[in-house]
C-alpha positions as CSV (number, residue, x, y, z in Angstrom):
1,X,108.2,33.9,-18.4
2,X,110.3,37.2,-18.5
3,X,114.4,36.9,-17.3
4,X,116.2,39.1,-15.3
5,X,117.3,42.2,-16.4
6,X,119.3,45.1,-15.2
7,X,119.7,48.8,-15.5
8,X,123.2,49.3,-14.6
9,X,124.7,53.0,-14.4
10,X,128.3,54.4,-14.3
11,X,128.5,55.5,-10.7
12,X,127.6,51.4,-9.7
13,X,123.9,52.1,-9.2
14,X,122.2,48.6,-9.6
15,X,118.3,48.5,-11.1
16,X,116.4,45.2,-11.3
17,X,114.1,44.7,-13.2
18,X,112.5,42.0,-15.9
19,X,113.7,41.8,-19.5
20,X,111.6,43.9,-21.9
21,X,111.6,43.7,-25.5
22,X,114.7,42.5,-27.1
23,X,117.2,39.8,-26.0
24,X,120.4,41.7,-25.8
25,X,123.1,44.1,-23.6
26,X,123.3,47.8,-25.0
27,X,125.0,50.7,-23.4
28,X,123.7,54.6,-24.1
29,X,123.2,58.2,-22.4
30,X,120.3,57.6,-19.5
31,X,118.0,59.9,-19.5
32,X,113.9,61.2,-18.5
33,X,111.0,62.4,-19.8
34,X,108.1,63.2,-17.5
35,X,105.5,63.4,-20.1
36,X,102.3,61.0,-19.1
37,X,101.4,60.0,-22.9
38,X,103.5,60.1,-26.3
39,X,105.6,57.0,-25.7
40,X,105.3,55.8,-29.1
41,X,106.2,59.6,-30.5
42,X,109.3,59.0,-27.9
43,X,110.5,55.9,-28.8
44,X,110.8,56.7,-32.3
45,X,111.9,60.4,-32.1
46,X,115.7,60.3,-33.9
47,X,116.7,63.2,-30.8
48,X,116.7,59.8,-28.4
49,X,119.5,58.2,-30.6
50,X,121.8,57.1,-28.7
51,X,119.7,57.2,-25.3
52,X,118.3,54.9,-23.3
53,X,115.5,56.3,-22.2
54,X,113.1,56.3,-18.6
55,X,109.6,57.8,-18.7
56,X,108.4,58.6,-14.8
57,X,104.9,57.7,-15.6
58,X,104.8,54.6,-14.2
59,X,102.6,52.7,-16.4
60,X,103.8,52.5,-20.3
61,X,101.6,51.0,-22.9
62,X,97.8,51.0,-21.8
63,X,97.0,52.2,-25.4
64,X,99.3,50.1,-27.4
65,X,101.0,50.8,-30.3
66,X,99.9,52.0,-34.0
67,X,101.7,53.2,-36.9
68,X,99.2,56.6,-36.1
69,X,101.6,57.3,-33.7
70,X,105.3,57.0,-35.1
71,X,108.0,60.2,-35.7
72,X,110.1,58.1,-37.9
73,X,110.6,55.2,-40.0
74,X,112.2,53.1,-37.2
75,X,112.4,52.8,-33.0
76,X,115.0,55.2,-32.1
77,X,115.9,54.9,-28.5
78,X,119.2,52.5,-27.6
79,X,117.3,51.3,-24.9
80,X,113.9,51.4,-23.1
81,X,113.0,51.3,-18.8
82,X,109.9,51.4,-17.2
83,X,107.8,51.1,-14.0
84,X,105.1,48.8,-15.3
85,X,104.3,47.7,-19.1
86,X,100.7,46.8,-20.4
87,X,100.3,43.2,-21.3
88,X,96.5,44.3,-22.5
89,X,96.3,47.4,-24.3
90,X,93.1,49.0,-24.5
91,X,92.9,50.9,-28.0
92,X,90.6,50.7,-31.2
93,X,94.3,51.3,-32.8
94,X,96.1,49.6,-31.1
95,X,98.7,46.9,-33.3
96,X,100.4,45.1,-30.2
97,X,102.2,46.0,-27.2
98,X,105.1,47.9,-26.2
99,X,106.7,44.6,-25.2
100,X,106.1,43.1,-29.0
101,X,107.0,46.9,-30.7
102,X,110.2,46.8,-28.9
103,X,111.4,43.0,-29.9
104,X,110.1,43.8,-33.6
105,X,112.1,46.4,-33.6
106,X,115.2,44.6,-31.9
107,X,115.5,47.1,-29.0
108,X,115.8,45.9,-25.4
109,X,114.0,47.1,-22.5
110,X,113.8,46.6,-18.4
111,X,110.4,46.3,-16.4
112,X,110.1,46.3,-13.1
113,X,112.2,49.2,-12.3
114,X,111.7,52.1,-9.7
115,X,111.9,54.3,-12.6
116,X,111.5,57.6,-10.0
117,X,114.1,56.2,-7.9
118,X,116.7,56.4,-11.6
119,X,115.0,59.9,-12.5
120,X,116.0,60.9,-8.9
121,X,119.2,59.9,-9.4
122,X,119.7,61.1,-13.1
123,X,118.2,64.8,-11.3
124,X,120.5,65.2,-8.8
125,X,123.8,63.6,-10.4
126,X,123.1,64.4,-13.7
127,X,122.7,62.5,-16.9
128,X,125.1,59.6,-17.4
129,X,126.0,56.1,-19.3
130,X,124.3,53.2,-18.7
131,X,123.8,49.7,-19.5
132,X,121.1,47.2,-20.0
133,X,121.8,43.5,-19.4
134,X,121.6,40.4,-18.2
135,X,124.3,40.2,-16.3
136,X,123.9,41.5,-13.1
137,X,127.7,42.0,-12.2
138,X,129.0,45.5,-11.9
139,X,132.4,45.0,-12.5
140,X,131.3,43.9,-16.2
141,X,129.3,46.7,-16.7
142,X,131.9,49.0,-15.5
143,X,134.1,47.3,-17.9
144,X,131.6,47.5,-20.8
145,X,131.3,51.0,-20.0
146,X,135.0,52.1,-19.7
147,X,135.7,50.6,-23.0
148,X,133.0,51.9,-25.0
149,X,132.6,55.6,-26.4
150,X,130.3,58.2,-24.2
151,X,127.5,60.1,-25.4
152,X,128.8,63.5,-27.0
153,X,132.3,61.9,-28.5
154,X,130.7,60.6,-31.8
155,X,128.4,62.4,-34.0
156,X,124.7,60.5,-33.3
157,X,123.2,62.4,-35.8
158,X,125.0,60.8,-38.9
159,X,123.1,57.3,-37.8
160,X,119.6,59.3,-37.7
161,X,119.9,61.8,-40.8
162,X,118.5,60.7,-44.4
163,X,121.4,59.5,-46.9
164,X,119.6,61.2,-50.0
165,X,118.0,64.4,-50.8
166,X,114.0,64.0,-51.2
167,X,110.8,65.7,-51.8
168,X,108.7,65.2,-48.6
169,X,105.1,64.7,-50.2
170,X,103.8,63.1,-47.1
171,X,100.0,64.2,-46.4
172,X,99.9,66.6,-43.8
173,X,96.7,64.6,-42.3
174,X,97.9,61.4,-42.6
175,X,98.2,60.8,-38.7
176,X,95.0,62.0,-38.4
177,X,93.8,60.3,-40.7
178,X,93.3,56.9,-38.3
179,X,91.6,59.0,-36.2
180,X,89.6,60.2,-38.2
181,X,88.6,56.8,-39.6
182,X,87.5,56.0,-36.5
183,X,85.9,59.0,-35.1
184,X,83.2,58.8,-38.8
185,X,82.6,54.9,-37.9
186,X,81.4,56.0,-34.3
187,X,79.2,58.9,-35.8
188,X,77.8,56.6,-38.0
189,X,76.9,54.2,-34.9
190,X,75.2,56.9,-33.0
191,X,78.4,58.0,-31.1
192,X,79.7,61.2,-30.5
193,X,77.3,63.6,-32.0
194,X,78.3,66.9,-33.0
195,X,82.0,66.1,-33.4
196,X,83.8,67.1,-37.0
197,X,86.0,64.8,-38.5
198,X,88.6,67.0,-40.1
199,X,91.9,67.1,-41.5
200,X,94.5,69.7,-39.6
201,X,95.3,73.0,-42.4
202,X,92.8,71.6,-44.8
203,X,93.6,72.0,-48.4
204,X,97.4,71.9,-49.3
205,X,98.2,74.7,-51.9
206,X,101.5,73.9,-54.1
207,X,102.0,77.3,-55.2
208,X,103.1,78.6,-51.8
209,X,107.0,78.6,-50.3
210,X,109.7,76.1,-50.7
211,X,111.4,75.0,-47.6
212,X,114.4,73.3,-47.5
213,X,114.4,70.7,-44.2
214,X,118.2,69.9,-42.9
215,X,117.8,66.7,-41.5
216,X,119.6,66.2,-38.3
217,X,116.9,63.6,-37.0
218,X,113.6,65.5,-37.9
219,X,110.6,64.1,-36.7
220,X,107.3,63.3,-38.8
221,X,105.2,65.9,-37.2
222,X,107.6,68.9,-38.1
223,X,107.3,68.0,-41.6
224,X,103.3,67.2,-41.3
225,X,103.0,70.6,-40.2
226,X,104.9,72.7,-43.1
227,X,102.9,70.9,-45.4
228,X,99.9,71.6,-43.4
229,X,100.8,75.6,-44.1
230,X,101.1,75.0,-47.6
231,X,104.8,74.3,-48.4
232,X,106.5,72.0,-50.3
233,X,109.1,70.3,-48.3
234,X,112.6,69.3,-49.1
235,X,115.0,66.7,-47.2
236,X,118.7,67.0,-47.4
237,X,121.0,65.1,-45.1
238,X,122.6,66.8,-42.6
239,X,126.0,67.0,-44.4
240,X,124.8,69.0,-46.8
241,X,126.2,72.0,-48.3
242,X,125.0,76.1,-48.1
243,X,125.8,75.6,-51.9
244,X,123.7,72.2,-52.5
245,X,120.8,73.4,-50.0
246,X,120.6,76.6,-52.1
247,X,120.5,74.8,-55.4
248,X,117.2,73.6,-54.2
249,X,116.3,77.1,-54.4
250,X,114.1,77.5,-51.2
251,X,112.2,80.2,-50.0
252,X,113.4,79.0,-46.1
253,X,116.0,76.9,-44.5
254,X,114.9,74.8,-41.2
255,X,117.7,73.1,-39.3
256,X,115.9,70.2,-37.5
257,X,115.9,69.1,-34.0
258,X,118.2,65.9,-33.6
259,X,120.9,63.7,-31.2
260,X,123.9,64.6,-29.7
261,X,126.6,67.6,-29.0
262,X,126.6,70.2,-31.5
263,X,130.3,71.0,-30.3
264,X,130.8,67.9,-33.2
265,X,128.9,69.3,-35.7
266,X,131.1,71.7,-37.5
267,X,129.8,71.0,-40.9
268,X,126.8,71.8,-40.5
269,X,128.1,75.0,-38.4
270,X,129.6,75.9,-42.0
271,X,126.7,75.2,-44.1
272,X,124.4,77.5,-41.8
273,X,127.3,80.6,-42.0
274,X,126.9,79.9,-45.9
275,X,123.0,80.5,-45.9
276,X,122.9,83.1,-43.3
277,X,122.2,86.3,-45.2
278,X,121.1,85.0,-48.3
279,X,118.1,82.8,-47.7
280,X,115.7,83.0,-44.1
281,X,116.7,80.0,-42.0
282,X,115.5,78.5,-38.6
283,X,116.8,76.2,-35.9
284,X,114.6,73.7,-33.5
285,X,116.6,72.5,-30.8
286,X,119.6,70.6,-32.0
287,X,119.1,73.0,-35.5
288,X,119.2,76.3,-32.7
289,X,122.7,75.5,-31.6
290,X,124.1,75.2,-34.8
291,X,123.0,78.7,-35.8
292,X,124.2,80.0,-32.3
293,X,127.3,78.3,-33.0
294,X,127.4,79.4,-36.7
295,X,127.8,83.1,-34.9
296,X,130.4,82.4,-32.7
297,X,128.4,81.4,-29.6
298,X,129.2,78.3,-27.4
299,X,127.1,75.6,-26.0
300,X,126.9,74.2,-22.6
301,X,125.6,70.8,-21.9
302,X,123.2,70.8,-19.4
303,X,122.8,68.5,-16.2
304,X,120.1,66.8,-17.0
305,X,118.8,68.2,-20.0
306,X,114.8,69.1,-19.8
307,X,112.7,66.5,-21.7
308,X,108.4,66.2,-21.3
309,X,105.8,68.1,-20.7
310,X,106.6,70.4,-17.5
């Protein structure tokens, strides 16, 4: 049977709950996502480093898990709450539950928690440290807290980037590619007639553009999807150089999404001033700031920061 657990955040607020995955106390950022699916992309998107994270669906894991579904090479999030968790998947892909994924992966969890009553919180107070443990005293999570660094005063995206420049020659269908498996083995039973099984983009052509990926904690799909448009794809680590990104010689510069404040990130605000001008470059999220920042602009944490689908 499951122990106690408990959500604890920095204004006192106590959440009970049962223990999920892994056996042990972590402190992180608390935050929400209101998307009903994608928990699987979530857990193991490097922009939750750092986090512990709350969906408001209320039930997580009815499909499972499956390597089909993964954004990285590891779980991501600090920390994981929810409302209910599946015990009994129900997936032709599915590899285990979220319970098992998590204590693979040696990331705790909390079940049992009013995870509307947290977002509620999080909403109207605004994002802020927490810890999960089984110790259900508040005066040792406040200490835990006060001693430990917040969010925002170390760079995150160091722990997420890659350590070593790489060709990305992942196929651009391979997530769909379990799908697609499975979607031929019910046409040949009969099922689902008049569905194609195809690969997104198609054919990959080699002889298109080069672009150069600056890895702040990108995630699978945004390199699935240049190479579904025909590019070849280069990883450099997010301290990188303008001068060692443009040895590469790309045709384009994408700064990727990632963790943390980009107020810390002035390296990488110098490497986008040294490619501005001389090779096209873009910014997703984390990657946007830098360039804004790279022109002298300034960036302003918000409240709760907006995370899902609405």
């Amino acid at each position: 049977s499951r122990t106690a657990a408990y959500l604890i955040l920095e204004d006192g607020s106590v959440f009970k709950g049962l223990r999920l995955g892994a056996q042990k106390e972590v402190i992180g950022e608390v935050v929400f996502n209101t998307s009903m699916t994608g928990y699987q992309e979530m857990l193991t998107d490097p922009s939750y480093g750092g986090q512990i994270l709350v969906p408001t669906y209320p039930m997580i894991g009815n499909y499972g898990t499956s390597e089909a579904d993964v954004e990285s090479t590891r779980v991501q999030v600090t920390g994981f709450v929810v409302r209910e968790d599946c015990d009994a998947p129900s997936h032709p892909l599915s590899e285990g539950t979220v319970d098992d994924y998590l204590s693979q992966n040696g990331i705790p969890g909390v079940s049992g928690i009013d995870t509307r009553a947290v977002t509620r919180k999080l909403r109207s107070s605004g994002v802020m440290m927490g810890i999960i443990t089984s110790n259900g005293s508040v005066s040792h999570a406040m200490q835990v807290l006060a001693e430990a660094p917040r969010y925002g005063e170390f760079d995150v995206v160091r722990d997420v980037s890659t350590d070593e420049i790489y060709a990305w020659e992942g196929d651009a269908g391979e997530r769909s590619r379990a799908y697609r498996d499975l979607r031929a083995r019910a046409l040949q039973g009969g099922m689902g007639r008049g569905v194609k099984a195809t690969v997104a983009g198609g054919d990959i052509r080699e002889d298109l553009i080069k672009i150069v990926v600056n890895d702040y904690g990108v995630k699978l799909n945004i390199l699935r999807s240049l190479r579904a448009r025909g590019c070849e794809v280069v990883v450099v680590p997010d301290d990188a150089s303008a001068a060692e990104i443009l040895r590469q010689k790309p045709d384009g510069v994408m700064l990727s999404p990632g963790p943390g404040d980009p107020e810390l990130l002035d390296c990488s605000v110098d490497t986008a001033r040294g490619l501005i001008g001389k090779v096209p470059i873009m910014g997703i999220c984390l990657g946007h700031q830098v360039i804004a920042r790279s022109f002298g602009a300034d960036t302003l944490k918000l409240h709760f920061g907006h995370r899902g689908g609405n």
